[in-house]
Each structure stands twice: as C-alpha cells, then as structure tokens.
VMD Tcl script that builds the backbone (N, CA, C; Angstrom):
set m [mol new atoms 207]
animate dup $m
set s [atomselect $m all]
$s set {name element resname resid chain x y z} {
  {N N UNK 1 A -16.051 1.551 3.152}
  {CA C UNK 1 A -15.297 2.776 2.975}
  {C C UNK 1 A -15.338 3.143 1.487}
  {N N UNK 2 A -15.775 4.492 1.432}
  {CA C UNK 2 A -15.885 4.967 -0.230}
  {C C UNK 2 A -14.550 5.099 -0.667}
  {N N UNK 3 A -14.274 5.298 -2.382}
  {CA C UNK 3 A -12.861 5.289 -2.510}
  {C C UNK 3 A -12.291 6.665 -2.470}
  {N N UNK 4 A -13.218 7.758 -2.214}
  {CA C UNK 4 A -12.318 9.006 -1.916}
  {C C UNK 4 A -11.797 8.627 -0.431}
  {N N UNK 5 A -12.271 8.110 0.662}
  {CA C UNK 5 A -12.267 7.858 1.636}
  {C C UNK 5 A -11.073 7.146 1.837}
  {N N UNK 6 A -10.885 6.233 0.923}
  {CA C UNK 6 A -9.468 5.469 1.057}
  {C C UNK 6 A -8.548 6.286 0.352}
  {N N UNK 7 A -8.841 6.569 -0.985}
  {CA C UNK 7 A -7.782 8.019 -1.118}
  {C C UNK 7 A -7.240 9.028 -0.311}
  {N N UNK 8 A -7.935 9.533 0.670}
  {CA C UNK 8 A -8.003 10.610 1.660}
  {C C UNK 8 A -6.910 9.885 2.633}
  {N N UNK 9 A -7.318 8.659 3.082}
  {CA C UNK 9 A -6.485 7.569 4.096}
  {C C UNK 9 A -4.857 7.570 3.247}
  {N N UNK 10 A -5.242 6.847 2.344}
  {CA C UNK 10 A -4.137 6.864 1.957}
  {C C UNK 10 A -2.577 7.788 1.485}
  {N N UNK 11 A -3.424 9.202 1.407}
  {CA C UNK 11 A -2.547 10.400 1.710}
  {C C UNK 11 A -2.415 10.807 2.262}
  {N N UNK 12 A -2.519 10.066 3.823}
  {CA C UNK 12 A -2.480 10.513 5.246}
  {C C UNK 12 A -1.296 9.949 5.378}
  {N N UNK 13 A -1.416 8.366 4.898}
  {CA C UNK 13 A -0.591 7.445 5.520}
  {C C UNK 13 A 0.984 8.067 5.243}
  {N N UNK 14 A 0.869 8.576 3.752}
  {CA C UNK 14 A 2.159 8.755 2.847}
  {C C UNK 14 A 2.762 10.396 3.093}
  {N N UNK 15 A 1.893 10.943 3.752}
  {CA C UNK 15 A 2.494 12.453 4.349}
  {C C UNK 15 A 2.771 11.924 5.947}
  {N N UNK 16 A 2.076 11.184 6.891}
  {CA C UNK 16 A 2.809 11.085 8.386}
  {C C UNK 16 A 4.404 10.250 7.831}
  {N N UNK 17 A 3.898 9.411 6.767}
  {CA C UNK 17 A 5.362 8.413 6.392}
  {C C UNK 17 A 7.124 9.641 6.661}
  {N N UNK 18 A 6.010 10.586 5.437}
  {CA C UNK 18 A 7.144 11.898 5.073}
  {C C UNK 18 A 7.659 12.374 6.250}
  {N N UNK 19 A 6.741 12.658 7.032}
  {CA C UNK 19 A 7.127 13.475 8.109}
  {C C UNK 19 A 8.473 12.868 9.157}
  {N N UNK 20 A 8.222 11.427 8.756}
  {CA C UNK 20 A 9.112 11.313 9.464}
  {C C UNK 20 A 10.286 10.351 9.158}
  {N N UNK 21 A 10.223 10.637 8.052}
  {CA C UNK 21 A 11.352 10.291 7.146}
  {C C UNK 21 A 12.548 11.819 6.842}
  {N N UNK 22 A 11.082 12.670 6.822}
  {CA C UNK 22 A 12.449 13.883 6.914}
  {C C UNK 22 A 12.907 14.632 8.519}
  {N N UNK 23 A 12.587 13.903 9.351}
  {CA C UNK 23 A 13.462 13.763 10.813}
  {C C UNK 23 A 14.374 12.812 10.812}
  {N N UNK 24 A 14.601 12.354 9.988}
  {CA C UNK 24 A 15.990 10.851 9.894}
  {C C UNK 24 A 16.545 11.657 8.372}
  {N N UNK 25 A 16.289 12.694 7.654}
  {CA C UNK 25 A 17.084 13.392 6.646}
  {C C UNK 25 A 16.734 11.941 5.298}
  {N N UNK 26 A 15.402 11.717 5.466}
  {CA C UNK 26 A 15.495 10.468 4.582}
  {C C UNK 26 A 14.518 11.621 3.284}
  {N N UNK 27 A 14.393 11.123 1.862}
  {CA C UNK 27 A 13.494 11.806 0.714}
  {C C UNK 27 A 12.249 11.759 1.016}
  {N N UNK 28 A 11.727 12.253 0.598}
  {CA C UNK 28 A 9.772 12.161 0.861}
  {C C UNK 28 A 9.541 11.105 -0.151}
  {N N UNK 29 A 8.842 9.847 -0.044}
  {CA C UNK 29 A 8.311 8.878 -0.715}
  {C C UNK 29 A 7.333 9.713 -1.782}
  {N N UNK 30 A 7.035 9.464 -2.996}
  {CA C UNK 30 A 5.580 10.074 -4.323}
  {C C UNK 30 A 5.125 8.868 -4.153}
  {N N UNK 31 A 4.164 9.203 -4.631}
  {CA C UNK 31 A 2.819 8.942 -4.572}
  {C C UNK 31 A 2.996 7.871 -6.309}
  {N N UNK 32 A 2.657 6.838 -5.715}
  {CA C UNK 32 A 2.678 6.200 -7.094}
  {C C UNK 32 A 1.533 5.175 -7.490}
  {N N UNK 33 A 0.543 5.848 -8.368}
  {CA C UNK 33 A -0.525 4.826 -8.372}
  {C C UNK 33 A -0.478 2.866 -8.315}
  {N N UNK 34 A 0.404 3.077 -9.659}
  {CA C UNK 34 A 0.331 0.869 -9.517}
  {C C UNK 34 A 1.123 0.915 -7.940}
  {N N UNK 35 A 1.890 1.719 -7.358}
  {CA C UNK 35 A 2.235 0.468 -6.172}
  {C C UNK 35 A 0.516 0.837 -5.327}
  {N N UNK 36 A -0.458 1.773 -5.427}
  {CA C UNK 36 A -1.515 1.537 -4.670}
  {C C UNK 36 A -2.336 1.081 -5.159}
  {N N UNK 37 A -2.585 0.497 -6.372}
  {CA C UNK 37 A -3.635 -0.245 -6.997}
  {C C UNK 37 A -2.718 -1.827 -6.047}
  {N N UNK 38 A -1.461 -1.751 -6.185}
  {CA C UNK 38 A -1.178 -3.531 -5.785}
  {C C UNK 38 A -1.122 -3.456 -4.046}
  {N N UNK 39 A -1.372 -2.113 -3.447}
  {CA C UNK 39 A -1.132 -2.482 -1.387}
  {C C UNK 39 A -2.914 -2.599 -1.605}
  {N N UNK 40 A -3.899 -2.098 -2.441}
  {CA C UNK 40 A -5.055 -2.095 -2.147}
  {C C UNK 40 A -5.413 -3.536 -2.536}
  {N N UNK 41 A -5.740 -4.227 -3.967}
  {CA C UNK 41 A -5.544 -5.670 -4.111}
  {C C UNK 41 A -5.045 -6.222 -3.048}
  {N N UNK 42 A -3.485 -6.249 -2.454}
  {CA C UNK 42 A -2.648 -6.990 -1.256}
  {C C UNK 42 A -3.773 -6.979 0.086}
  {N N UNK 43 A -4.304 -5.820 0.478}
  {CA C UNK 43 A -5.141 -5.638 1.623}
  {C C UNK 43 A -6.325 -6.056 1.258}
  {N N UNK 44 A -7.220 -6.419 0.565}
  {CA C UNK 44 A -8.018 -7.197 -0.143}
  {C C UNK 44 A -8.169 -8.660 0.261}
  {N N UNK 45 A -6.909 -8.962 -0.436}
  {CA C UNK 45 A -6.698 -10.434 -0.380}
  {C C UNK 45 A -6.315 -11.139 1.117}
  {N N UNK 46 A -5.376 -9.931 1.905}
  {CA C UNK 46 A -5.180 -10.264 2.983}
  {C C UNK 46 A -6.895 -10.575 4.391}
  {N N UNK 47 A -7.165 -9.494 4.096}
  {CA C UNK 47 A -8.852 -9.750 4.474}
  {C C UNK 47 A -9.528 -10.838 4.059}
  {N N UNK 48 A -9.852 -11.669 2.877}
  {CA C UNK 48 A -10.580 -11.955 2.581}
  {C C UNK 48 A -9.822 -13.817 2.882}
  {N N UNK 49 A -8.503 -14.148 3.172}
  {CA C UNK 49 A -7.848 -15.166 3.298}
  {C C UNK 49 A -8.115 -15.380 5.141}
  {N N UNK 50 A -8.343 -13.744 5.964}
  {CA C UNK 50 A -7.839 -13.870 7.089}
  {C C UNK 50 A -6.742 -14.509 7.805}
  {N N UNK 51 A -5.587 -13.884 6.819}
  {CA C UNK 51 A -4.458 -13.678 7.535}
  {C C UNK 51 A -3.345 -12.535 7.075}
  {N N UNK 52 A -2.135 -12.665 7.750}
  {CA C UNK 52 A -1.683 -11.179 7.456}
  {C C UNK 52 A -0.393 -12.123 7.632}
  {N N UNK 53 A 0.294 -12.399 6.162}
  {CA C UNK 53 A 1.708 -12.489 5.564}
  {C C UNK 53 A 1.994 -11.956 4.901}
  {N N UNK 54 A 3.398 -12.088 4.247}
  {CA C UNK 54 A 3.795 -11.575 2.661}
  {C C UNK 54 A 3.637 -11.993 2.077}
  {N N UNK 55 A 3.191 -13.505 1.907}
  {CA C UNK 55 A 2.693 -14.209 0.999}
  {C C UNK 55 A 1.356 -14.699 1.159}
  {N N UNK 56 A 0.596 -15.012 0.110}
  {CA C UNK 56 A -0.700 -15.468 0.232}
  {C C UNK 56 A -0.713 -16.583 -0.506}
  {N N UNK 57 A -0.438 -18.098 0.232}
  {CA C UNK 57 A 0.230 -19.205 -0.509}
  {C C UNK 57 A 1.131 -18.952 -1.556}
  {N N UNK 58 A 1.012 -18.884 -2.508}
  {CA C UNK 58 A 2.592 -18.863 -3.445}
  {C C UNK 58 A 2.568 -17.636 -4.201}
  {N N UNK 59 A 1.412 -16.270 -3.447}
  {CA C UNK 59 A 1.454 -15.451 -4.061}
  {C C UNK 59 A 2.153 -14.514 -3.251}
  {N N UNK 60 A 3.444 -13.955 -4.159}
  {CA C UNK 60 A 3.962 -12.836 -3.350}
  {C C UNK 60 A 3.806 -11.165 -3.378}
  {N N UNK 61 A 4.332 -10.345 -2.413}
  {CA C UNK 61 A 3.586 -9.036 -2.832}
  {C C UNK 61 A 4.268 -8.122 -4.593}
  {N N UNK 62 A 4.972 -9.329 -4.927}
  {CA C UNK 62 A 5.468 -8.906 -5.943}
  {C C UNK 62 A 4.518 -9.264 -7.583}
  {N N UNK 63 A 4.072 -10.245 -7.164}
  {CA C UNK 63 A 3.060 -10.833 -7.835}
  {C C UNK 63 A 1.570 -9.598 -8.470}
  {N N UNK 64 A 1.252 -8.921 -7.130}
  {CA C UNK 64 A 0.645 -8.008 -6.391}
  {C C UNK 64 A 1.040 -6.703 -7.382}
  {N N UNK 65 A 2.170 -6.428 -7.787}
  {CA C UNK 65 A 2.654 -5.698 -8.124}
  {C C UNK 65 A 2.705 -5.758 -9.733}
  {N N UNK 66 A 3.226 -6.627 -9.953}
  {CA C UNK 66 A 2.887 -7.254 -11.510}
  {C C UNK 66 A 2.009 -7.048 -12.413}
  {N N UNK 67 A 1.001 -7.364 -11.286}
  {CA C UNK 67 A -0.236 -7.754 -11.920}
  {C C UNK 67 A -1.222 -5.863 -11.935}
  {N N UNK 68 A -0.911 -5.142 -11.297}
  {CA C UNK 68 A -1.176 -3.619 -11.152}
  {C C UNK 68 A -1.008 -3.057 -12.729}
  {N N UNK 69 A -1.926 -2.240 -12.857}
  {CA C UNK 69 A -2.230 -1.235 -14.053}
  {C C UNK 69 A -0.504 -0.660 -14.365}
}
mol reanalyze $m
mol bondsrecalc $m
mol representation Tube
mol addrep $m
C-alpha cells in the first residue's frame, strides 16, 4: 500500500470515527500527525511480531508514542 493510500485510509477511518461520534453529541477527533506516525509504527510492529496486543513484550502503545516525531 502506497503512503497516499494509507493517508487516504486513514482519513476515512477518522471521518466514519466523526460521524459517529457526533450521533452520541461526542467532538470530532483532529487529525494529529505523531499519534499517526505511532498507530502506523504500532501496526507495523503488530504485523511483523504476528500478534495483536497492547503490548509488544514490554513495549507499550505509549512507548509507540514517545518515540513519534
């Protein structure tokens, strides 16, 4: 997948999110690069371990986050 391609995905994900966050009267989530530089790394790592936790041995998604531009 090219990275406009995951860009494109990824502002899909964060406008259906909206949509239905503002049927529960909840704010529209922005768009914030480091938390998608650290879910893209997180989905990365999760692939490449083959498995799907919050942690990836003693790494947490906060770690993930940290470590983001």
């Amino acid at each position: 997948m090219s990275e406009q391609e995951k860009t494109v995905m990824e502002a899909k994900i964060i406008d259906l999110t909206n949509q239905q966050r503002e049927k529960f009267g909840e704010f529209p989530l922005d768009y914030q690069p480091k938390l998608q530089e650290a879910a893209r790394n997180k989905a990365e790592s999760l692939i490449a371990c083959e498995c799907f936790s919050h942690n990836i041995g003693s790494v947490t998604p906060w770690d993930f986050i940290h470590k983001a531009d």
